[in-house]
C-alpha positions as CSV (number, residue, x, y, z in Angstrom):
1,X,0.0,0.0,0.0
2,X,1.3,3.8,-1.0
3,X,0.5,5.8,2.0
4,X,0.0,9.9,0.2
5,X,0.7,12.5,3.0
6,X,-2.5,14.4,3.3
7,X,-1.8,18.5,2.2
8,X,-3.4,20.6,5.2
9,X,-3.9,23.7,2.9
10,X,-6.0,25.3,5.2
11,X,-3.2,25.2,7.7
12,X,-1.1,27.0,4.8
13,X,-3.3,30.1,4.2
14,X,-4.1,30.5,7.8
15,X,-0.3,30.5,8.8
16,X,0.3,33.4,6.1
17,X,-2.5,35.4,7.0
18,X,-1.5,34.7,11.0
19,X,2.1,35.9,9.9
20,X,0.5,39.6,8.5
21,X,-1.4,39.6,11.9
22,X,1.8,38.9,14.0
23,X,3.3,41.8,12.0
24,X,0.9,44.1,12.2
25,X,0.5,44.2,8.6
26,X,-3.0,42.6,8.3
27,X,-5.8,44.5,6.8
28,X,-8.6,45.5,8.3
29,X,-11.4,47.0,6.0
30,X,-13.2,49.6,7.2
31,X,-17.1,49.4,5.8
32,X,-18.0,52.7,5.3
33,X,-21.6,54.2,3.2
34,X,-20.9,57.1,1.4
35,X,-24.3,59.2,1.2
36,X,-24.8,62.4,-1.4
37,X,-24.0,65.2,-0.2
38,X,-22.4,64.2,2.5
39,X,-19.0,64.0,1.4
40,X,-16.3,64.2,3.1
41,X,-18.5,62.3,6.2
42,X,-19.5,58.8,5.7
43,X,-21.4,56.3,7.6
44,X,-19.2,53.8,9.4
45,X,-21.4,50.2,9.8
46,X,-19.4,49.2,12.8
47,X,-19.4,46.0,15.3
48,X,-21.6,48.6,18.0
49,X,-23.6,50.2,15.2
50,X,-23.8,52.8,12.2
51,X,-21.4,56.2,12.9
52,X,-20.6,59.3,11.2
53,X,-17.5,59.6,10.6
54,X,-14.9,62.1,8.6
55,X,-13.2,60.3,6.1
56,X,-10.0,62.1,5.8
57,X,-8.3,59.6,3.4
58,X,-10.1,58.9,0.3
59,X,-8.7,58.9,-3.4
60,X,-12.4,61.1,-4.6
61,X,-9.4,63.7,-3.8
62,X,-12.3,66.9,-5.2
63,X,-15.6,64.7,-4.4
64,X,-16.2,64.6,-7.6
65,X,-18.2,61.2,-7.1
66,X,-20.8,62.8,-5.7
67,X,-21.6,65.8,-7.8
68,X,-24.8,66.4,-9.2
69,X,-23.5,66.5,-13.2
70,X,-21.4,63.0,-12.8
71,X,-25.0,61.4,-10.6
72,X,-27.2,62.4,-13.1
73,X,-24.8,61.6,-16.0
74,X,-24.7,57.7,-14.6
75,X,-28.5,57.6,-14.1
76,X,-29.6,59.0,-17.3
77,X,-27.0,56.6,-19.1
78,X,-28.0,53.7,-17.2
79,X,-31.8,54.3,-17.8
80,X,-30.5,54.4,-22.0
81,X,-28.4,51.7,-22.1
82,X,-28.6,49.7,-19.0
83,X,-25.8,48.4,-16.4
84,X,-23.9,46.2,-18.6
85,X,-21.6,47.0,-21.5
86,X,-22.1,43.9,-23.4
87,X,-19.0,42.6,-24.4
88,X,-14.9,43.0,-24.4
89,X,-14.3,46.2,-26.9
90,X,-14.1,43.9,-30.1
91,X,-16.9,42.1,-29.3
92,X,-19.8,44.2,-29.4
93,X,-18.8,46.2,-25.9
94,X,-17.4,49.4,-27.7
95,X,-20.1,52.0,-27.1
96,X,-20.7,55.8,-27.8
97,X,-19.9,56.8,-24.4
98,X,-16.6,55.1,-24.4
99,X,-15.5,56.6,-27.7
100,X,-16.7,60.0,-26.6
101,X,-14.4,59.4,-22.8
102,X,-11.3,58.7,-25.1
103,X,-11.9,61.5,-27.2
104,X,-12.3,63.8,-23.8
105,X,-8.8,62.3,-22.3
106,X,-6.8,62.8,-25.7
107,X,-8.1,66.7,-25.8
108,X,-7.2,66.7,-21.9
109,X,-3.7,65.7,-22.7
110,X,-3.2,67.1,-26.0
111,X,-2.8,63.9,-27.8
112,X,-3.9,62.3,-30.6
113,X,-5.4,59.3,-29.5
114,X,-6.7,57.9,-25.9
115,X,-7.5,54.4,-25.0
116,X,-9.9,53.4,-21.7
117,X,-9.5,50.8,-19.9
118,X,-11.7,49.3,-16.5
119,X,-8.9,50.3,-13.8
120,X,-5.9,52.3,-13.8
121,X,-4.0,49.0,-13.0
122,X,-5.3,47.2,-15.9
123,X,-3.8,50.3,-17.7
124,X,-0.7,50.0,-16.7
125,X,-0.4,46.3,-17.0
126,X,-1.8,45.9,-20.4
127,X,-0.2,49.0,-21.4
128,X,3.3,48.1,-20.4
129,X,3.4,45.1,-21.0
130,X,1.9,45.4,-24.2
131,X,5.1,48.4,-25.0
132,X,7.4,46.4,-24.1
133,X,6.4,43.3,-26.2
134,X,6.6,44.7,-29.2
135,X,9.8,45.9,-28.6
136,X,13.3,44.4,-29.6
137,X,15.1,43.5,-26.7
138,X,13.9,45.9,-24.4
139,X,15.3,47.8,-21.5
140,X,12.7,49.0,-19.0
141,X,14.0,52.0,-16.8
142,X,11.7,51.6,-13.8
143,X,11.6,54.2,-10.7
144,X,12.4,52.9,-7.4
145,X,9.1,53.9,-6.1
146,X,6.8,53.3,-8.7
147,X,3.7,51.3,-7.7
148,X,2.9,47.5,-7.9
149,X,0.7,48.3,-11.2
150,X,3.7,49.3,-13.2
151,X,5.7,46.7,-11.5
152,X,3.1,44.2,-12.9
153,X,3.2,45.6,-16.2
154,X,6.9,45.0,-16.5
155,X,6.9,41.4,-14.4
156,X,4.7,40.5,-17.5
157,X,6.8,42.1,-20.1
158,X,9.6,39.7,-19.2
159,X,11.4,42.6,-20.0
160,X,14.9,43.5,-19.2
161,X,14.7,45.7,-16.2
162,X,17.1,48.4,-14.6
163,X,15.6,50.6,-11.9
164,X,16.8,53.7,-10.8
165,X,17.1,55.2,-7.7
166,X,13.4,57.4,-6.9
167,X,14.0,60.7,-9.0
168,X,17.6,60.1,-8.8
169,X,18.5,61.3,-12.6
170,X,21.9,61.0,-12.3
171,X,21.6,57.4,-11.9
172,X,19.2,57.0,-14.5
173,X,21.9,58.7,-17.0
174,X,24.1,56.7,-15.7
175,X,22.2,53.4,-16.8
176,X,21.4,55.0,-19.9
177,X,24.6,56.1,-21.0
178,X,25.8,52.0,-20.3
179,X,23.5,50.9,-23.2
180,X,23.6,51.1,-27.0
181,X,22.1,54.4,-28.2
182,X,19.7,52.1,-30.7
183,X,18.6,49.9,-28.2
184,X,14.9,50.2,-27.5
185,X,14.5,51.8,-23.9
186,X,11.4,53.0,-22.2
187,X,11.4,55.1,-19.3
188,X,8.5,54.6,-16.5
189,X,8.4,57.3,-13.4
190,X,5.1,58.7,-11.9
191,X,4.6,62.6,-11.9
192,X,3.0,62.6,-8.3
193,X,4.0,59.3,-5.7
194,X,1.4,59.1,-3.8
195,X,2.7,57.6,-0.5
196,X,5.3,60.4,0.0
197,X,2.9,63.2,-1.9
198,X,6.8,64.3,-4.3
199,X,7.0,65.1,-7.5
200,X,9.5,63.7,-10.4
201,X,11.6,66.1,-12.7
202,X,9.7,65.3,-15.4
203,X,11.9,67.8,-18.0
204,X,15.2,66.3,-17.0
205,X,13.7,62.7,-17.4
206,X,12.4,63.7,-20.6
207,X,15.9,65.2,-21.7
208,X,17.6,62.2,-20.9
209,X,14.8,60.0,-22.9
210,X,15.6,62.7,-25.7
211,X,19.4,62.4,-25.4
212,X,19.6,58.4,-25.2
213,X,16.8,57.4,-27.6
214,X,14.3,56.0,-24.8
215,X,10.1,56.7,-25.0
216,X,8.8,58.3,-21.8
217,X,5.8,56.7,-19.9
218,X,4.4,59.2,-17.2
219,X,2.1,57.8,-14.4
220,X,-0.5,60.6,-13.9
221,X,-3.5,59.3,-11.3
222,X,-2.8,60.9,-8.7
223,X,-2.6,63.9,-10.8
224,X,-5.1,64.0,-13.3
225,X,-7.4,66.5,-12.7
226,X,-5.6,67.6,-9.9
227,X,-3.1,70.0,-12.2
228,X,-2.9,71.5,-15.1
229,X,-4.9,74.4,-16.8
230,X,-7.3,71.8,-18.1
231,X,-6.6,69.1,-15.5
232,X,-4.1,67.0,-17.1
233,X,-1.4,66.4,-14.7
234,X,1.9,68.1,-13.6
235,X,3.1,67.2,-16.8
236,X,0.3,69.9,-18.1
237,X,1.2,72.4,-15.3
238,X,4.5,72.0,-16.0
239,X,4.2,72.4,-20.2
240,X,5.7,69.5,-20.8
241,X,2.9,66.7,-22.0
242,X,3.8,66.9,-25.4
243,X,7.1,66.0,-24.6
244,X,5.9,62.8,-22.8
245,X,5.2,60.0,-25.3
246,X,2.7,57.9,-23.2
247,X,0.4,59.5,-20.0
248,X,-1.4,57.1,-18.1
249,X,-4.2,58.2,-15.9
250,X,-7.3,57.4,-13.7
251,X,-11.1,57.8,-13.1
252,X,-11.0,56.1,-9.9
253,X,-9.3,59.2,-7.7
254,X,-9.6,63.1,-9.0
255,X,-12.5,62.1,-11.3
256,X,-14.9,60.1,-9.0
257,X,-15.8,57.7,-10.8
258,X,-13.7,54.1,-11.5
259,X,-11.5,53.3,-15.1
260,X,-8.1,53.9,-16.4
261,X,-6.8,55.2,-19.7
262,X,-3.2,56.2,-21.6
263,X,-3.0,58.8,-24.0
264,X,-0.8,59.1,-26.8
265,X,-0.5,59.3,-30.5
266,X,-2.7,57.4,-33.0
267,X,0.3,54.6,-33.5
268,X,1.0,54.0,-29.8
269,X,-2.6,53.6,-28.8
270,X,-3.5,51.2,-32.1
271,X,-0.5,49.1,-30.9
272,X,-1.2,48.8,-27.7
273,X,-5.3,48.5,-28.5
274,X,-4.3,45.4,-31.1
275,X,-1.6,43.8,-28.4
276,X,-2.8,44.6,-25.1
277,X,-3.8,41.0,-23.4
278,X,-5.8,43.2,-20.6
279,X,-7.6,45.3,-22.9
280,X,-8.5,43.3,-25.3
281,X,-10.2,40.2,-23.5
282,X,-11.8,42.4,-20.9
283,X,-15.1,43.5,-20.6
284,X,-15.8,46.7,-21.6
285,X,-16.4,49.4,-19.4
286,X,-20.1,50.2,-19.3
287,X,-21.7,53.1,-20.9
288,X,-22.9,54.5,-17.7
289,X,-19.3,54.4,-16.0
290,X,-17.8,56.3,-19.1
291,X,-20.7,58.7,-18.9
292,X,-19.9,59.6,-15.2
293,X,-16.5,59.7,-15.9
294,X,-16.7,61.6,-19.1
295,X,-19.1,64.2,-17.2
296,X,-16.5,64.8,-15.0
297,X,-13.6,65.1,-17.2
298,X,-16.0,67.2,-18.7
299,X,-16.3,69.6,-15.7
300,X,-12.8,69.6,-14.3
301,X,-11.4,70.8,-17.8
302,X,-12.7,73.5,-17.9
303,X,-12.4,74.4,-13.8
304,X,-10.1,75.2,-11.5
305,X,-12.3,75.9,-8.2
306,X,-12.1,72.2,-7.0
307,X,-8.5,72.0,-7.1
308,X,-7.4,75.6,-6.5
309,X,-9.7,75.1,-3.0
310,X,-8.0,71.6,-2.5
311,X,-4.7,73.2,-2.5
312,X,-5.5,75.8,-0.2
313,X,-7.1,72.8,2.3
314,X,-3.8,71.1,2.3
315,X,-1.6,74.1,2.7
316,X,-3.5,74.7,5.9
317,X,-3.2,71.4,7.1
318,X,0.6,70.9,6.4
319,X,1.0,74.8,8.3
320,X,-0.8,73.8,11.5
321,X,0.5,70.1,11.6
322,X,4.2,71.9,11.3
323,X,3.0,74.4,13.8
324,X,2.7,71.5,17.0
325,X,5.3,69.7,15.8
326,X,3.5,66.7,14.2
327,X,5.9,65.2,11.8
328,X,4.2,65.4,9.2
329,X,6.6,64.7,5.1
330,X,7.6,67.8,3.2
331,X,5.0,67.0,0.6
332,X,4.7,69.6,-2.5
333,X,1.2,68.1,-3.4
334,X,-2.0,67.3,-2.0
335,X,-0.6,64.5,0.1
336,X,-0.6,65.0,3.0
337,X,2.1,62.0,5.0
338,X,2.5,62.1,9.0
339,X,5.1,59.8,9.6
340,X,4.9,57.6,12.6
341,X,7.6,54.5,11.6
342,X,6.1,52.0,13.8
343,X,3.4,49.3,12.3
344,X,1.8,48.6,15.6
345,X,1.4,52.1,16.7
346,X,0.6,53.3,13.3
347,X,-2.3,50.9,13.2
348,X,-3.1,51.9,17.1
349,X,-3.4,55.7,16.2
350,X,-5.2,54.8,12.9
351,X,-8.1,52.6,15.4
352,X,-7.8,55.2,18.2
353,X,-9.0,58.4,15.8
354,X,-11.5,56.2,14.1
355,X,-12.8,55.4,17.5
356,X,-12.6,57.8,20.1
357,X,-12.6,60.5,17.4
358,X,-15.0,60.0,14.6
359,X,-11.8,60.5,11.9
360,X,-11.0,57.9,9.8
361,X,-7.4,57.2,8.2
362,X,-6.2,54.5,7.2
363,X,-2.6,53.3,8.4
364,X,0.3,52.8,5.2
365,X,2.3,49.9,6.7
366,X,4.9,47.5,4.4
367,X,4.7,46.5,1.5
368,X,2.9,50.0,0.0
369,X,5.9,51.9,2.0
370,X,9.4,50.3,3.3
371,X,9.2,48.8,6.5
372,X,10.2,51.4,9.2
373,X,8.2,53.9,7.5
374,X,4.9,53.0,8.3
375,X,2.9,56.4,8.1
376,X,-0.4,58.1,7.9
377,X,-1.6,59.3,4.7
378,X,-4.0,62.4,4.8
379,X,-5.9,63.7,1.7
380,X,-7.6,67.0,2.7
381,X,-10.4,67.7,0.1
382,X,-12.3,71.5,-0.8
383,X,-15.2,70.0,1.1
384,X,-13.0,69.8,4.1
385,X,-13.7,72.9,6.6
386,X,-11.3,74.9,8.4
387,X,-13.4,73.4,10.9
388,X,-12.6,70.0,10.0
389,X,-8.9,71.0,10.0
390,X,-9.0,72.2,13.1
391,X,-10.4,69.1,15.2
392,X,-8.2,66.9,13.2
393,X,-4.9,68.2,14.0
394,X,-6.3,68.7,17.7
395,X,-6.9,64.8,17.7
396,X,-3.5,63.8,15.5
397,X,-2.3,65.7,18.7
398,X,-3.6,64.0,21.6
399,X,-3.6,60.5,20.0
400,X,0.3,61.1,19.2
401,X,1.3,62.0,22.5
402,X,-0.7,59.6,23.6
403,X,0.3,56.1,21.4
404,X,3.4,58.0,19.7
405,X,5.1,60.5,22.1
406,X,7.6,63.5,20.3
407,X,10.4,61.2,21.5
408,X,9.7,58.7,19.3
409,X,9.5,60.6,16.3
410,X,13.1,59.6,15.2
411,X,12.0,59.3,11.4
412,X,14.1,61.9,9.6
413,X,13.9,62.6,5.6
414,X,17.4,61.0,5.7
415,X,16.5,57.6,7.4
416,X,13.0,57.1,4.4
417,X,15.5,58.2,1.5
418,X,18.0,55.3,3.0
419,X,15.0,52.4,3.4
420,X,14.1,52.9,-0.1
C-alpha cells in the first residue's frame, strides 16, 4: 500500500494570514456608506452600530463622485443603455460613451489618440506590458518607487529591467549612457508618488529620454485632474505633456468615478489597442461608468475651483501640523504623510482616531511603504472645513502624545531616503 501524505492547505493560508497579523501588517477594511452630499462624512457600519465619521483619506481627492453632473450623467446613461456593456471592446462592448471618454482624455492631454481601460492598474499592466512586447530586446528603466501596477506591467513584459534610484536622474543617465544608443528603452516614473505626496523632474527625465533614444511613460493618477490648466497632470502644469510619449491616468481618484486610460498618438494607442492581453479580453467598461467619468472630465477641464480650493485645504493642514510639531513629510502636493515608523502604533493611532474620534485614516504599513516607515496618509479635500482642519490636528495631537510620544518621532527625511 502507498501511504500519500495528506496536504493541510487550510493550515497553509491561515499560517500566512497569521504571519500579517503577528506583523501588524493585516488589513482590516473599514465598511464605510458614502451618502450624497455628505462628502467628506460617511457612515461607518461598525461592530456597535452605524457612525458618522470624517473620512479624511479617500482617493475622490475633489468629491467629484458625488456631484450632481457626474450622478445624473450615470443615471440617465443607465436608464439608456442599462448596467452592462455587453461585451470585451471587439466584441460588441465598444459604445458611444466610451469613444466620446477617449476623445475627452486625448483633448485633456493634447494627444492624438486615448484608449480606456476598466482600472488604472489594468492600464498599466496591459499597457506596459503590451510596449514592451513589441519591442526588440527591451530595456525597462523603472523608478524605485513606482507602484505594484507598473511593476506588474513590466513582471509581465519579461522585460529587461534596470531601476533607478526614486527621482535620482543622475543614476538614470548613468544606466542609460551604459546601453547602446539604438537599443529600445522606455522610461516609467510617476509625476506625483502618492505615498510620500513628491513630485518627479519630469523635464530632465524627458531630456535624458531625448538624449539616449528612450520613450517616456508618465504615471499621472494621482494627478489627473488635480493640475494643469485643463486638469491634465503636472506634466500639463508643467508644459511638458507633449514631450511625454505615453500618459497614463485614472477615473477612480480626482475624477470620482472608476476606469483607467493612456494617451498618446494614433500609432502608440492602435499598438497597444491590437496587443494589449488586458484590454483586449476584458469586458468593456459600461456606458454608464464612461458617462460619469466623461461628465467629470467634462467639468474639471474646464475648472479650477475644486482644485485651486483643494490646494488651499492642504496648505492649511501641512501649516498647522508643522506648527505643534506633528511630523508630518515635506510634501509639494495634495498628500498630505505624517510619519509615525512603527506598524503597531501606526495601526493603534489609525483605530484610536476612528474610535474615540470620529476621523478615519487608514494606516500605510509594508509593503505600500518600506518597513520602518509605516505612516499616515492624509488627503484634505475642498469639502474639508477649516473646521474639520481644526479638530483633526487637535486629535492627531492628543492621540500622538498619547500612542506616539515627540520622542519617538526619530524618522528623519534622511532615514525614508536610505529604506528605499
Amino acid at each position: 500500500m502507498v501511504w500519500i501524505k495528506i496536504l493541510d492547505y487550510q493550515a497553509l493560508f491561515a499560517g500566512h494570514v497569521e504571519k500579517l497579523k503577528n506583523e501588524n501588517r493585516y488589513r482590516y477594511f473599514v465598511e464605510l456608506e458614502r451618502e450624497v452630499g455628505a462628502h467628506p462624512f460617511a457612515t461607518w457600519h461598525s461592530e456597535t452600530g452605524p457612525r458618522k465619521v470624517a473620512v479624511w483619506c479617500s482617493n475622490d481627492y475633489l468629491g467629484m463622485g458625488q456631484t450632481s453632473h457626474a450622478i445624473k450623467a450615470m443615471a440617465q446613461s443607465v436608464e439608456k443603455h442599462g448596467t452592462g456593456a455587453g461585451g470585451t471592446r471587439n466584441i460588441s462592448g465598444t459604445s458611444s460613451s466610451i469613444v466620446a471618454l477617449e476623445n475627452e482624455c486625448a483633448a485633456v492631454h493634447n494627444k492624438e489618440r486615448a484608449l480606456v481601460f476598466t482600472s488604472g492598474y489594468v492600464a498599466n499592466e496591459a499597457g506596459i506590458s503590451a510596449i514592451l512586447g513589441m519591442m526588440d530586446n527591451p530595456l525597462v528603466l523603472s523608478d524605485s518607487m513606482n507602484h505594484a501596477s507598473i511593476i506588474s506591467g513590466i513582471r509581465y513584459a519579461r522585460s529587461e529591467k534596470a531601476i533607478f534610484r526614486h527621482n535620482d536622474v543622475a543614476h538614470l543617465e548613468e544606466l542609460l549612457a551604459a546601453q547602446p544608443i539604438d537599443r529600445h528603452k522606455l522610461i516609467i516614473f510617476e509625476s506625483v508618488y502618492s505615498m510620500d505626496g513628491d513630485t518627479s523632474p519630469i523635464a530632465e527625465i524627458i531630456a535624458l529620454a531625448k538624449k539616449y533614444n528612450a520613450l517616456t511613460y508618465l504615471d499621472e493618477v494621482h494627478a489627473v485632474g488635480m493640475y494643469g490648466a485643463h486638469g491634465g497632470g503636472i506634466a500639463q502644469r508643467d508644459g511638458l505633456e507633449q514631450d511625454i510619449d505615453i500618459i497614463q491616468g485614472t477615473f477612480g481618484k480626482a475624477y470620482g468615478a472608476m476606469g483607467g486610460y493612456i494617451a498618446a498618438n494614433d500609432v502608440i494607442c492602435d499598438a497597444v489597442r491590437s496587443y494589449g492581453s488586458g484590454f483586449i479580453f476584458t469586458t468593456a467598461m459600461p456606458p454608464a461608468l464612461a458617462d460619469a467619468a466623461l461628465a467629470s472630465v467634462k467639468h474639471l477641464r474646464h475648472s479650477s475651483e475644486e482644485r485651486d480650493k483643494q490646494q488651499a485645504q492642504a496648505t492649511k493642514l501641512k501649516e498647522r501640523l508643522a506648527a505643534i510639531g506633528i511630523p508630518a513629510m515635506p510634501s509639494t502636493t495634495h498628500i498630505v504623510p505624517v510619519m509615525v515608523g512603527d506598524a503597531s502604533k501606526c495601526s493603534e493611532i489609525s483605530w484610536t482616531l476612528l474610535e474615540e474620534y470620529d476621523l478615519y485614516i487608514q494606516p500605510i504599513n509594508y509593503p505600500t511603504v518600506p518597513r520602518g516607515t509605516e505612516r499616515l496618509r492624509i488627503t484634505p479635500g475642498p469639502l474639508h472645513t477649516d473646521e474639520m482642519l481644526d479638530r483633526l490636528v487637535d486629535a492627531l495631537e492628543a492621540v500622538m502624545m498619547k500612542v506616539a510620544p515627540p520622542s519617538m518621532h526619530h524618522i528623519t527625511q534622511e532615514k525614508v531616503a536610505n529604506a528605499r
